[in-house]
C-alpha positions as CSV (number, residue, x, y, z in Angstrom):
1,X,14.3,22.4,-11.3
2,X,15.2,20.6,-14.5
3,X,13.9,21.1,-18.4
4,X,12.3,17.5,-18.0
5,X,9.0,17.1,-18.5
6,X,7.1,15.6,-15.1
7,X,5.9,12.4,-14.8
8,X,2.7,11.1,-14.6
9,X,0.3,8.9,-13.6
10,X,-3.6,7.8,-13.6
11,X,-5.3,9.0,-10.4
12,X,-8.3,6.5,-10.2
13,X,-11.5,7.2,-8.0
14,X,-13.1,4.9,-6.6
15,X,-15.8,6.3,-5.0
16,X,-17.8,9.2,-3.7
17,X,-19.5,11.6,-6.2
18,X,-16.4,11.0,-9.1
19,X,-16.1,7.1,-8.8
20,X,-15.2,5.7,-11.9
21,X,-13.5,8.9,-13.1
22,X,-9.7,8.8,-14.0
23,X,-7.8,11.9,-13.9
24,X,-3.8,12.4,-14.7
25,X,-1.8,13.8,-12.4
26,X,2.2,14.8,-11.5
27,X,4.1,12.6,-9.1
28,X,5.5,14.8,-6.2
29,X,9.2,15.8,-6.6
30,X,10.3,13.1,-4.4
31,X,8.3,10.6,-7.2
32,X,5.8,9.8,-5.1
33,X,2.1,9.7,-5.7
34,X,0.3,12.7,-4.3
35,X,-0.9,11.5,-0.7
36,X,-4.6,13.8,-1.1
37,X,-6.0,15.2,-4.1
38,X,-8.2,18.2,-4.4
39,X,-10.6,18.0,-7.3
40,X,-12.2,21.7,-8.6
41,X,-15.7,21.1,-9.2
42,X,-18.5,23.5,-10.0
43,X,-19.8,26.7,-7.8
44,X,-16.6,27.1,-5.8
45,X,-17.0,23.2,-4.3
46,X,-14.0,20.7,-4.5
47,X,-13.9,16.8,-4.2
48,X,-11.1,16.1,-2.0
49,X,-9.8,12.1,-2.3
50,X,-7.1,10.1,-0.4
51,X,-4.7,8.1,-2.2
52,X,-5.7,4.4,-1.3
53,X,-3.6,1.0,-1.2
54,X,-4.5,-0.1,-5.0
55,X,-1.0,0.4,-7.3
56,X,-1.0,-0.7,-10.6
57,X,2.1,-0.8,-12.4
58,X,3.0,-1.1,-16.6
59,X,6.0,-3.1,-17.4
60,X,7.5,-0.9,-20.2
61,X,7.6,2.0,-17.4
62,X,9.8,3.0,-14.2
63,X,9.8,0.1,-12.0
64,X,9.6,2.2,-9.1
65,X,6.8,4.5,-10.1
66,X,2.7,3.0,-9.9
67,X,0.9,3.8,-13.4
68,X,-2.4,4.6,-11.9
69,X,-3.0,4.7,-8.2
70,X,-6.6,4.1,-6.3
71,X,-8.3,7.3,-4.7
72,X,-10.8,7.2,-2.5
73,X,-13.1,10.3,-1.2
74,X,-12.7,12.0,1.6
75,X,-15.1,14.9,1.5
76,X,-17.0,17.8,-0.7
77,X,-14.9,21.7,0.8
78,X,-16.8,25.0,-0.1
79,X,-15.4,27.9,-0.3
């Protein structure tokens, strides 16, 4: 692994209980965005959301890299 810092970007959700929510979040080592993300919420329960087809990309950043990506909710998991 190298001393860089990871990249980022803006996890946006679109819906379900956290719509409207950004988070920020690592790209994947192959730098791309995380396919699911699972959200830790409160009394063990976690917000699970799958990436969706919304990219939105800055022009001072990576070309190949989205600056925020849409999310949209999958499901509520209990442990």
């Amino acid at each position: 692994m190298g001393t860089a810092s990871a990249a980022t970007y803006t996890a946006k959700l679109t819906d379900g209980p956290l719509e409207g929510k950004t988070i920020t979040t690592e790209f994947l080592e192959s730098g791309d965005p995380r396919p699911r993300l699972e959200i830790p919420a409160s009394s063990g329960k976690s917000y699970v959301y799958a990436r969706g087809s919304g990219l939105e990309f800055e022009s001072n950043s990576n070309p190949q890299q989205p600056s925020a990506v849409d999310y949209r909710y999958v499901e509520a998991v209990f442990e």
